[in-house]
C-alpha positions, -999 to +999 in steps of 0.1 A: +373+130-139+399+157-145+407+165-179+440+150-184+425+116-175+403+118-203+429+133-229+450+098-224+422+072-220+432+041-236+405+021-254+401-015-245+389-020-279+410-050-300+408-047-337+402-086-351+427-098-377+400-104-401+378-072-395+385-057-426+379-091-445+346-089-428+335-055-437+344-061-472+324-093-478+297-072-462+300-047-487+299-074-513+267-083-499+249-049-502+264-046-539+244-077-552+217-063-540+202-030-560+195-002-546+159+001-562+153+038-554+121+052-555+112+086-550+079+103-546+070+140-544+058+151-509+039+186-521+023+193-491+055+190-474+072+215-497+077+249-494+086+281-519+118+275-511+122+239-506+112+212-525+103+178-505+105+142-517+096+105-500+124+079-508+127+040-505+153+021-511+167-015-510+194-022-483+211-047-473+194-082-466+170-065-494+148-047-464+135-012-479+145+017-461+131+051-456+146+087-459+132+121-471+155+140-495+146+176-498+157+200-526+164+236-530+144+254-556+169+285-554+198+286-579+204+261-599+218+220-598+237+209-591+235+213-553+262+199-527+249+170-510+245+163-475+234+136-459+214+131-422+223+104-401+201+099-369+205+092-334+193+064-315+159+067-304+149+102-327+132+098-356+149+115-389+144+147-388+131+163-424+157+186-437+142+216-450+163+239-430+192+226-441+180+226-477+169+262-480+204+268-473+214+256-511+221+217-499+207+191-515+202+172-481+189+134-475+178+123-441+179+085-436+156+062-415+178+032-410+164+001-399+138-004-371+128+034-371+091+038-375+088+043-416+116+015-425+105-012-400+083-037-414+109-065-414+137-057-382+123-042-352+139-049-322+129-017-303+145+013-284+157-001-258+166-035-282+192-021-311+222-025-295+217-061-279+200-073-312+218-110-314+247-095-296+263-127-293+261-133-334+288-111-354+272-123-387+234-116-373+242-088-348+214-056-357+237-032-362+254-051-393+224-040-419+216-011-401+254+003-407+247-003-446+218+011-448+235+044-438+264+034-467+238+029-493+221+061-481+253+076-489+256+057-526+219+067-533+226+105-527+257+104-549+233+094-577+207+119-575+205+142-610+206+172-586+233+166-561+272+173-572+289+139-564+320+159-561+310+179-530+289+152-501+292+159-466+280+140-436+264+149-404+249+135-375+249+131-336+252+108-311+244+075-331+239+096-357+278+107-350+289+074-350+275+069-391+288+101-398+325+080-392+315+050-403+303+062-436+337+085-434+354+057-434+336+033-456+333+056-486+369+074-477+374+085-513+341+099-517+332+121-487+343+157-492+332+166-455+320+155-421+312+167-390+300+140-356+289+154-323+291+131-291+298+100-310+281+067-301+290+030-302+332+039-298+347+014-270+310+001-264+321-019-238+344+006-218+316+032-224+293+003-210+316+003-176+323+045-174+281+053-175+251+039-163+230+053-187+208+043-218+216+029-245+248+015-232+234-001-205+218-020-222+246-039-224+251-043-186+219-054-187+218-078-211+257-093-196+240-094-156+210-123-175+241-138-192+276-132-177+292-161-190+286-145-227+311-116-216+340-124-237+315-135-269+302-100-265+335-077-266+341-104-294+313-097-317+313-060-309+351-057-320+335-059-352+311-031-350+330-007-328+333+026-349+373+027-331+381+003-352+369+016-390+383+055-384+416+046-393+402+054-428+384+086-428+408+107-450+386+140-451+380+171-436+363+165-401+356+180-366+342+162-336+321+179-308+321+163-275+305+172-241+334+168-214+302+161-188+284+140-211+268+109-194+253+089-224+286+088-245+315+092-221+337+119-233+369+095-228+357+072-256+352+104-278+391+116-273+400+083-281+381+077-315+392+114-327+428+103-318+425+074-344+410+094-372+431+089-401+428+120-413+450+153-413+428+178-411+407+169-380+396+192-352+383+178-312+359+205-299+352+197-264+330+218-249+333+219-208+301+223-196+284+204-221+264+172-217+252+148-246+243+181-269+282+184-271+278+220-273+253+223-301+231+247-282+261+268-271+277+279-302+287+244-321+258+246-343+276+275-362+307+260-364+293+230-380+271+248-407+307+270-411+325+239-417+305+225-443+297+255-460+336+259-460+342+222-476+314+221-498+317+256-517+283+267-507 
């Protein structure tokens, strides 16, 4: 598709009237439940320049969640913060790169990844059809806190400057990085999302043929009448409708020949970022990496080095 074409794409995506209503009651929900964090040293994981630590803590529907936070032992706290968000089928990654570079950095493993899934599994393929046809019950509900309270539970460590958090992640990972944007607006210095997932899940689900989204074309050929109960209950999730909010610093890398998250659905989420200092890099012969091999990594570790004072 020429480039023009995918510069004006117009998401199908309706916001609800009470989607904000929703989210907040949500919220609500995650607050009356506390956090519980517990944090255990991981000294065969350390290094001389990093310092590693196992966390747990309570999410929503009280289901513990997993994360590794790792700590800089050079200079002294308190560090800026940075938190990890993963993509859809990866496993966190532990973050002792980024934390020899002076960040005090905390990689989350939402729901259903392999340390935090004792109680909601549903499997890769699985997470995005997860009671797709429930918006109080649909998967994505607790695993979208669970990256929120990631964000609350690195605000509060003793180490980490509450003053300077940036967020980073790809692919699904991309698609928390705006969601917890948006969500904690007033608190995120800085944020960076390559090739972001789950934005106009249901055109996405028509432009591509590929995993994960179609797993909603599969799921909608065993049950076509549930069509309209589907765009319904993912007006709720869809991370178009919450990045009205994001108020910070941010850039978003896209791969223009991307085939898991359509590059159309990426111009159209960065066009409703609330912010006013955004930047689109779109990367032209890019796939899903969104340029991260070609360059975009620097420009990323640039950015948040800018916004954080490193």
């Amino acid at each position: 598709m020429a480039g023009s074409k995918l510069e004006t794409f117009i998401s199908s995506v309706q916001k609800p009237a009470d989607f904000d209503d929703f989210w907040l009651e949500t919220l609500k929900d995650v607050d009356k439940v506390g956090s519980n964090v517990r944090m255990t040293s991981a000294p065969m994981r350390s290094t001389d320049e990093v310092d590693v630590f196992e966390v747990h803590y309570d999410s929503y529907g009280r289901l513990s969640i997993a994360g590794w936070f790792c700590r800089p032992r050079k200079g002294q706290g308190p560090y800026p913060g940075l938190l990890l968000v993963p993509g859809y089928v990866s496993e966190p990654e532990l973050p002792k790169a980024w934390a020899s570079q002076g960040y005090a950095t905390f990689s989350v493993a939402p729901r259903g990844k392999l340390r935090s899934n004792s109680k909601f599994n549903p499997g890769y393929p699985g997470l995005l059809t997860h009671n797709i046809d429930d918006r109080d019950t649909y998967g994505y509900r607790g695993f979208y806190m669970d990256a929120v309270r990631a964000f609350d539970v690195l605000r509060e460590f003793d180490d980490v400057d509450s003053d300077r958090i940036g967020v980073y992640g790809g692919s699904q990972g991309g698609a928390l990085t705006l969601l917890v944007s948006a969500l904690r607006s007033n608190r995120v210095t800085v944020a960076a999302a390559q090739a972001p997932y789950l934005c106009s899940m249901m055109d996405a689900a028509a432009l591509t043929r590929s995993y994960p989204y179609e797993e909603i074309n599969d799921y909608l050929r065993i049950y076509p009448e549930r069509e309209a109960i589907v765009r319904d209950v993912l007006s709720y999730y869809d991370i178009q409708n919450f990045v009205s909010g994001i108020t910070c610093p941010i850039i978003v890398g896209i791969g223009l020949k991307d085939d898991v998250c359509p590059p159309q659905t990426g111009f159209a989420v960065f066009e409703a970022i609330g912010s006013t200092d955004k930047r689109l890099f779109p990367h032209q012969d890019c796939g899903h990496d969104a340029g991260i091999w070609i360059g975009h990594a620097a420009v990323v570790q640039d950015f948040l080095k800018l916004h954080l004072q490193l």
